[in-house]
C-alpha positions in Angstrom: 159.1 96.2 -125.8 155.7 96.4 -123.8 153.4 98.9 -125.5 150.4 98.4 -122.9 150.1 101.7 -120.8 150.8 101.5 -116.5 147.5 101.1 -115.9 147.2 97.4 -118.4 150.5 96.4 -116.9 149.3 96.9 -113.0 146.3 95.6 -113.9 147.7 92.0 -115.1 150.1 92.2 -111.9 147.0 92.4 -110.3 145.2 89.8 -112.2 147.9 87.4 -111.2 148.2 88.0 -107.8 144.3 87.2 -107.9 144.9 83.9 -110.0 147.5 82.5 -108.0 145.9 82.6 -104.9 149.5 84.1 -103.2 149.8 87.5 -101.0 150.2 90.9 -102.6 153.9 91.1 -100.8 155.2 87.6 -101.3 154.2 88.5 -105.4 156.0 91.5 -105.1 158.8 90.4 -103.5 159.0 87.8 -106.2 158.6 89.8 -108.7 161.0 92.9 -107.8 158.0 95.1 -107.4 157.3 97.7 -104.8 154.6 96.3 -102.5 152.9 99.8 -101.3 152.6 100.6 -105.6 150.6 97.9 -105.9 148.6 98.3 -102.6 147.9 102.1 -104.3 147.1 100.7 -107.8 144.4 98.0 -106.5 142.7 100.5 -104.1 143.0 103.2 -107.5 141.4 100.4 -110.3 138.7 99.3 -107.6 137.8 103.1 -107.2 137.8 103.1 -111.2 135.7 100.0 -111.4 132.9 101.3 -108.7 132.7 104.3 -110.8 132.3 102.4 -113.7 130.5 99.3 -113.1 126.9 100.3 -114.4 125.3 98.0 -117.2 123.4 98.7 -119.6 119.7 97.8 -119.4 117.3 97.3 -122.6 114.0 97.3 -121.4 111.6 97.2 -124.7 112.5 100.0 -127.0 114.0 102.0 -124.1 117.1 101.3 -122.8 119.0 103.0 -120.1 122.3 103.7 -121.0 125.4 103.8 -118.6 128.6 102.4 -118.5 129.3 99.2 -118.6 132.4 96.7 -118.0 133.8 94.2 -118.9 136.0 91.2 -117.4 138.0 88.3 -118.2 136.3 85.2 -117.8 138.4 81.3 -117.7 135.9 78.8 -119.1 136.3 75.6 -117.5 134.5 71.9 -118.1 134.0 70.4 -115.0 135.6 66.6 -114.5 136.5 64.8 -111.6 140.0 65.6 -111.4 139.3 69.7 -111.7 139.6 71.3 -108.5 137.1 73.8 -107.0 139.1 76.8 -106.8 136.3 78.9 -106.5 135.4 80.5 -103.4 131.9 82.1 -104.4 129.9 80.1 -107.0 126.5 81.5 -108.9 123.8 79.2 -110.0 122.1 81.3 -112.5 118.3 80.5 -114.9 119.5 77.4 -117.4 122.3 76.3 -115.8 124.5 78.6 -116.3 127.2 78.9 -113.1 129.7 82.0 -112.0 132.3 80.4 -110.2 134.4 83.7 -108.4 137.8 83.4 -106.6 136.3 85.5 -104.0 132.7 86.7 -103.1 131.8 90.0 -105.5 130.7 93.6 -103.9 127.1 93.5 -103.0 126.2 96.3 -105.5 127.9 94.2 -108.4 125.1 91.5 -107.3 122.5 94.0 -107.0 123.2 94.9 -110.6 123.0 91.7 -111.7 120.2 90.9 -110.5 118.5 93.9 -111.7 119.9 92.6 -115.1 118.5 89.3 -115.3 115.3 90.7 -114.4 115.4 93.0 -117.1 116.1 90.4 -119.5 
């Protein structure tokens, strides 16, 4: 029996829909899911995840203290034969590289960047 809550299980429909690369209907269709619930949950988690999004900055010995969030992350070694699925790809300080499936929401860069700058 699946003891995650609605929101963990719309959230992993979501996550997959996301990974495979494949239409929010044709995934539901396939999966026996009502299209317009997950059109309602996306635009409801993204609405979440605005809200929520702030990081947490430590500056010295004062630190500004809001929310902050978490994703999942797929580390990957590069080789010839890996594919670029990534549609948005970050070259961050020491070669560190964010490769997205699609291009992040301009405040979530903002943030980032006041981040690093913090750092």
């Amino acid at each position: 029996m699946d003891e995650s809550t609605p929101r963990e299980r719309w959230q992993r429909h979501l996550e997959r829909i996301e990974q495979e690369g494949i239409g929010t209907r044709q995934y539901a269709r396939r999966e026996g899911l009502a299209a317009a619930s997950l059109y309602r949950w996306r635009s409801r988690l993204k609405a979440e995840a605005a809200q929520d999004a702030s990081p947490v900055l430590t500056t010295g010995t004062t630190s500004s203290r809001t929310t902050s969030r978490f994703i999942a992350l797929q580390l990957q070694h590069e080789t010839a034969a890996t594919p670029p699925a990534a549609r948005c790809t970050l070259e961050l300080a020491a070669g560190v590289r964010l490769a997205m499936a699609q291009l992040p929401e301009p405040t979530w860069l903002a943030r980032l960047v006041a981040c690093m700058a913090g750092a």
